[in-house]
C-alpha positions in Angstrom: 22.4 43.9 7.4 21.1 43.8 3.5 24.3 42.0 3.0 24.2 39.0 5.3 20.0 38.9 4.5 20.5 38.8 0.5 23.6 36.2 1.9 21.8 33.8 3.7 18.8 33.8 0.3 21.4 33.1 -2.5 22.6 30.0 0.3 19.0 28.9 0.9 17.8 29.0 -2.5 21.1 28.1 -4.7 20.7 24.3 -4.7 16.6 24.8 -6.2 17.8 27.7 -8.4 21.3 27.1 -10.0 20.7 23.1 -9.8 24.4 23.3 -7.1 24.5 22.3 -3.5 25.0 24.7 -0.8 26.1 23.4 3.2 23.6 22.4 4.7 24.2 24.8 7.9 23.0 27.7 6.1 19.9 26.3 4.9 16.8 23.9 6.4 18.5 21.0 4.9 17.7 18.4 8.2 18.5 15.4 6.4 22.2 16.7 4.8 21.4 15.9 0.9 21.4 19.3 -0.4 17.7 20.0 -0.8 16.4 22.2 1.6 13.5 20.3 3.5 10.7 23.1 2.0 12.0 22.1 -1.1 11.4 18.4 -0.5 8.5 18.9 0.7 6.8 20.9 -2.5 8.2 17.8 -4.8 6.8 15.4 -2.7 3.3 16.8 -2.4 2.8 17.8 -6.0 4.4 14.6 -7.4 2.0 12.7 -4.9 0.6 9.4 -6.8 -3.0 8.4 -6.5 -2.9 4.7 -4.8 -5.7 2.6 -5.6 -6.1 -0.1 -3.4 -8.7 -3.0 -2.6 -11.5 -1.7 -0.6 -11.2 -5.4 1.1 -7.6 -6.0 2.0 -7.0 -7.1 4.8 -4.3 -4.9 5.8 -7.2 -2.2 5.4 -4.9 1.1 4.7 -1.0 1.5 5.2 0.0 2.5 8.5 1.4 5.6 10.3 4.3 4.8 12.8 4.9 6.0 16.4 7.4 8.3 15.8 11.5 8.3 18.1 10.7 4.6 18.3 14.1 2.3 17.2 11.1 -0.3 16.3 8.9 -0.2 14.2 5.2 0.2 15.5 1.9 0.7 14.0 0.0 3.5 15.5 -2.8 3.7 13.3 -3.5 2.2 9.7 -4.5 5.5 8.7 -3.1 6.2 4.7 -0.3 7.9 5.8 2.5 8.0 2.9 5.9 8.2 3.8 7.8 10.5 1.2 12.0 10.7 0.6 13.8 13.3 -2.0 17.3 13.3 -3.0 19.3 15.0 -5.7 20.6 11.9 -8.2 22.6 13.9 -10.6 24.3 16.8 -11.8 25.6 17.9 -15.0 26.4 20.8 -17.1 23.1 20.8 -18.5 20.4 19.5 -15.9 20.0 18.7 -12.6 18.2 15.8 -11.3 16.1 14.9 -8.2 14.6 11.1 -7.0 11.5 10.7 -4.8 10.2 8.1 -3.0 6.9 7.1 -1.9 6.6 4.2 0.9 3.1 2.6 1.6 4.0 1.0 4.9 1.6 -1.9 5.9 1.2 -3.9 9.6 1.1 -7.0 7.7 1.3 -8.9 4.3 -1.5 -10.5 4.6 -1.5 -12.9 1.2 -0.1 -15.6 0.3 3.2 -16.8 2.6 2.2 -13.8 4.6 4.2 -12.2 7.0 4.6 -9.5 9.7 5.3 -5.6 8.2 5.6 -4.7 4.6 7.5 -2.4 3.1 6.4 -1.1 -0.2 7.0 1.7 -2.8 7.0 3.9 -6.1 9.6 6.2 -7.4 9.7 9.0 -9.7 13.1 10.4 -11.2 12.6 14.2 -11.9 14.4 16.1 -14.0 15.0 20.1 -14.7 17.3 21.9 -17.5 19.5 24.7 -16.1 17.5 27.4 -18.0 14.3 26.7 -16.2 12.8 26.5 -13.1 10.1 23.9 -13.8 11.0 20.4 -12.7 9.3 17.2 -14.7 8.8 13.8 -14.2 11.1 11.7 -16.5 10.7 8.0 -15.2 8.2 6.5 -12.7 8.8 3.0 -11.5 6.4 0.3 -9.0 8.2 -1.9 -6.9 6.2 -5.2 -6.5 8.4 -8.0 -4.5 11.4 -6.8 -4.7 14.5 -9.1 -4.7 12.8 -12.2 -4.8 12.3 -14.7 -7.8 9.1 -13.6 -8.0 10.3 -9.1 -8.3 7.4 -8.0 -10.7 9.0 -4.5 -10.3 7.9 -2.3 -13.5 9.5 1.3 -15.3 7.5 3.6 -17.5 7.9 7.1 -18.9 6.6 9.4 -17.1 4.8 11.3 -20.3 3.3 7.8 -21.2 1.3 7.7 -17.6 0.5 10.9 -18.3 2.1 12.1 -14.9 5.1 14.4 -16.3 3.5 17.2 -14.1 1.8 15.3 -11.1 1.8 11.9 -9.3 1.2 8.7 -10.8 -1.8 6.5 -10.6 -0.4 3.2 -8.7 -2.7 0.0 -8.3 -1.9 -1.8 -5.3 -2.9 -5.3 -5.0 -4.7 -6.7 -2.7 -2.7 -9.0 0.9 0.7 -8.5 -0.9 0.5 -4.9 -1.8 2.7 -4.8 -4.7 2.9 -1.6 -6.8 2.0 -1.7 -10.4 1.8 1.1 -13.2 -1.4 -0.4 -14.8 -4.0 -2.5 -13.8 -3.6 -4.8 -16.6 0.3 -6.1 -15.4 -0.6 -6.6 -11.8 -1.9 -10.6 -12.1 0.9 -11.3 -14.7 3.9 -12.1 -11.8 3.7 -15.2 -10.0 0.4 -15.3 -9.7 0.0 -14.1 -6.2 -1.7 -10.8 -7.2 -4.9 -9.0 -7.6 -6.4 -5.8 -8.2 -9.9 -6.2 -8.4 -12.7 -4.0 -6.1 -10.4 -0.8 -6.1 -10.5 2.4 -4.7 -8.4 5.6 -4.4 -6.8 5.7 -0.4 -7.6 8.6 1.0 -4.1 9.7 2.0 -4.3 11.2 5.4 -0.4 12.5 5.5 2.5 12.6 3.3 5.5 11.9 6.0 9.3 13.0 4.8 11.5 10.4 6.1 14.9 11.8 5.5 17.9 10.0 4.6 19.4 6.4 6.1 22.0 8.4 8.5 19.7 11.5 9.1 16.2 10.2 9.6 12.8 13.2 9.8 10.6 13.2 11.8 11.5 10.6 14.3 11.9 8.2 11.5 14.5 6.4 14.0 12.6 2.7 12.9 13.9 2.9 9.1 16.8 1.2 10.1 15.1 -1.6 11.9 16.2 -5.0 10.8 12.7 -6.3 11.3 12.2 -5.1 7.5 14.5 -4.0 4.4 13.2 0.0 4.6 17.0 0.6 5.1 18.7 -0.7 2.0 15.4 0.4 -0.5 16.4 4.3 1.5 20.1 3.7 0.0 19.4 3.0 -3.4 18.4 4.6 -6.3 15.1 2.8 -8.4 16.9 4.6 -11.4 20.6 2.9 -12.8 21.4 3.7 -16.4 20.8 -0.4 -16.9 17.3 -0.2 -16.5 16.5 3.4 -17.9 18.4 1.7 -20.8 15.1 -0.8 -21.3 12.4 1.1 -21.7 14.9 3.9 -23.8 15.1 0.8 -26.0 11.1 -0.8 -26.0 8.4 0.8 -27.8 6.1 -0.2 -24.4 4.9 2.1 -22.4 5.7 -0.1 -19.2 8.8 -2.3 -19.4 9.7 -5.0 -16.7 12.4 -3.3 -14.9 14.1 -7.0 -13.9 13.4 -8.8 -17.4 15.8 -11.9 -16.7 13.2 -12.8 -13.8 10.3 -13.2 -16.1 11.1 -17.0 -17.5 10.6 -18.3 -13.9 8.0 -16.0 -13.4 6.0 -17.7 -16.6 7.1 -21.4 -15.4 5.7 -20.7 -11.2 2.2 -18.7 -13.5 1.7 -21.6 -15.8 2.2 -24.7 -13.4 -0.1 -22.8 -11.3 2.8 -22.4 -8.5 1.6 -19.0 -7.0 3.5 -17.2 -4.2 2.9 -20.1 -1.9 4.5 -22.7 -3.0 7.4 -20.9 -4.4 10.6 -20.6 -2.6 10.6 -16.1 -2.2 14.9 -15.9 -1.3 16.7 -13.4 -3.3 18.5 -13.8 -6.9 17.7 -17.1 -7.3 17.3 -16.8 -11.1 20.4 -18.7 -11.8 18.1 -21.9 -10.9 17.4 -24.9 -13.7 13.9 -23.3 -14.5 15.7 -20.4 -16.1 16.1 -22.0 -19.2 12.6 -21.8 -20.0 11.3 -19.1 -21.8 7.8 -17.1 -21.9 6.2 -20.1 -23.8 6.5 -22.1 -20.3 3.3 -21.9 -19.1 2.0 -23.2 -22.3 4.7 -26.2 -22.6 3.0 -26.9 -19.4 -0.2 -27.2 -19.7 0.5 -29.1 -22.7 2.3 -31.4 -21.1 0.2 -31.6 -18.3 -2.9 -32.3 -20.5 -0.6 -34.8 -22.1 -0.1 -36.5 -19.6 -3.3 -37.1 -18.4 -4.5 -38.5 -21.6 -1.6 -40.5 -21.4 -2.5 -42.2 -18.0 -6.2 -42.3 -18.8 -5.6 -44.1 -22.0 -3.1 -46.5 -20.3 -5.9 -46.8 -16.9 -8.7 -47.7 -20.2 -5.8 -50.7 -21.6 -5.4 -52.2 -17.7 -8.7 -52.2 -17.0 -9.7 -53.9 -20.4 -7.1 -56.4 -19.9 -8.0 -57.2 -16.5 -11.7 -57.4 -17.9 -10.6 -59.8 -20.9 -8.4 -61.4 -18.2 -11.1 -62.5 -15.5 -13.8 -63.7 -18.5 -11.4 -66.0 -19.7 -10.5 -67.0 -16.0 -14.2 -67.5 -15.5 -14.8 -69.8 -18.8 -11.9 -71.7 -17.7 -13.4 -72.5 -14.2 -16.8 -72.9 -15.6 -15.7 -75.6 -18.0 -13.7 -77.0 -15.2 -16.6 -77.8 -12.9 -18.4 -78.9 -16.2 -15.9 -82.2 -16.3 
């Protein structure tokens, strides 16, 4: 009996203590990624970010679903966080583990607006093979992600001072974007704010589980009503974008960089969110041949411009002025003979 009890420990535990998966029938792994779901579940709570978000938004706090439902329906706007954990990584000398956070929302409610809102953070944790504390390497905000206007951001984790614990994320205000630091959050598009903040008072931390084995009656990820299915898929983590902060001295780096020239060309022209076109990798378009100095070539331009037409409006107004005198003497001399 001490056999099969010491037995079913060394399966339960091996994936948290020797960094190695063990099947998922001998263990509370639900969700079939290797990590048992009391292991998930510690990460998850004590990597937990602090959201701050606008004590006036209009979506007023992000929303808890009804639970078995295949769609996705709000039954309270409560501050419940929805929480995923996977293992990333293994190698010889550390193991590695990627969470998720998911502020769910009824309702963008900004600028071009629209019905549900998926949102999120991630953190990519790491742990050597001689020790049994895991830390936070990476932490990255996704703010409109896949569009032309993806304000998405990366930092080190020991630079936010969240190596140990969650993140402080600043949500804005309608759109609910994710940012790292107040400071980035109005330099996208334009669309966002973060002004009148408070902390949310997060009422439940929800594990969702993987795409093919949804917790907790998580059955709506997969809806095609919003793209909570392919952000469940993929890592926030590939060695491409690690590679750009590995090589800044910032503490936050833009994790889609290439964006950014638009980005400055929709800011300065004063195009916000709504009166850009939002589809996906659109960056091969003409404006991405400006570069960060576009706002300013435009207002230049724009200012310009308007000298320009109010010097030439000054010229046609004098000439018509010098034009009906001379019309007048003419006429008066006229009625003179």
């Amino acid at each position: 009996m001490r056999s099969v009890v010491l037995l079913y420990f060394l399966l339960a535990f091996a994936p948290q203590v020797f960094g190695q998966r063990a099947p998922s029938v001998f263990i509370d792994d639900t969700d079939h990624d290797g990590l048992s779901d009391s292991f998930e579940h510690t990460l998850l709570t004590q990597f937990q970010p602090q959201f701050m978000i606008s004590r006036r938004d209009c979506g007023t706090r992000p929303a808890e679903f009804v639970p078995s439902e295949p769609k996705p329906t709000v039954q309270s706007a409560n501050g419940t966080i929805y929480g995923q954990a996977f293992p990333r990584r293994e190698n010889s000398s550390q193991s590695e583990v990627e969470l998720h956070y998911y502020h769910l929302w009824l309702r963008d409610c900004g600028e071009m607006g629209h019905h549900l809102d998926t949102e999120h953070v991630a953190a990519l944790l790491k742990r050597s093979k001689d020790s049994t504390d895991w830390k936070a390497t990476y932490w990255y905000a996704a703010a409109h992600e896949d569009t032309v206007c993806d304000a998405g951001q990366l930092s080190r984790a020991a630079s936010l001072n969240a190596e140990d614990t969650g993140a402080k994320i600043w949500v804005s205000a309608g759109k609910h974007a994710s940012f790292l630091s107040q400071h980035f959050c109005e330099r996208g598009c334009g669309g966002d704010r973060c002004r009148e903040m408070e902390p949310l008072q997060i009422t439940k931390l929800i594990n969702l589980g993987e795409l093919n084995a949804p917790l907790n009656g998580a059955l709506w990820a997969t809806s095609p009503e919003w793209p909570l299915a392919e952000k469940l898929a993929r890592t926030d983590f590939p060695d491409a974008r690690t590679a750009l902060l590995e090589h800044s001295s910032a503490d936050i780096v833009w994790a889609n960089p290439n964006k950014r020239p638009v980005q400055a060309a929709l800011l300065g022209g004063n195009a916000t969110l709504g009166g850009a076109a939002l589809g996906a990798h659109q960056t091969g378009s003409a404006l991405a041949l400006a570069d960060t100095s576009t706002d300013t070539a435009l207002n230049a331009a724009s200012r310009r411009t308007a000298a320009s037409l109010s010097k030439s409006y000054r010229s046609v107004l004098n000439s018509l002025r010098r034009s009906a005198s001379a019309t007048s003497e003419a006429l008066s001399a006229r009625s003179e003979e």
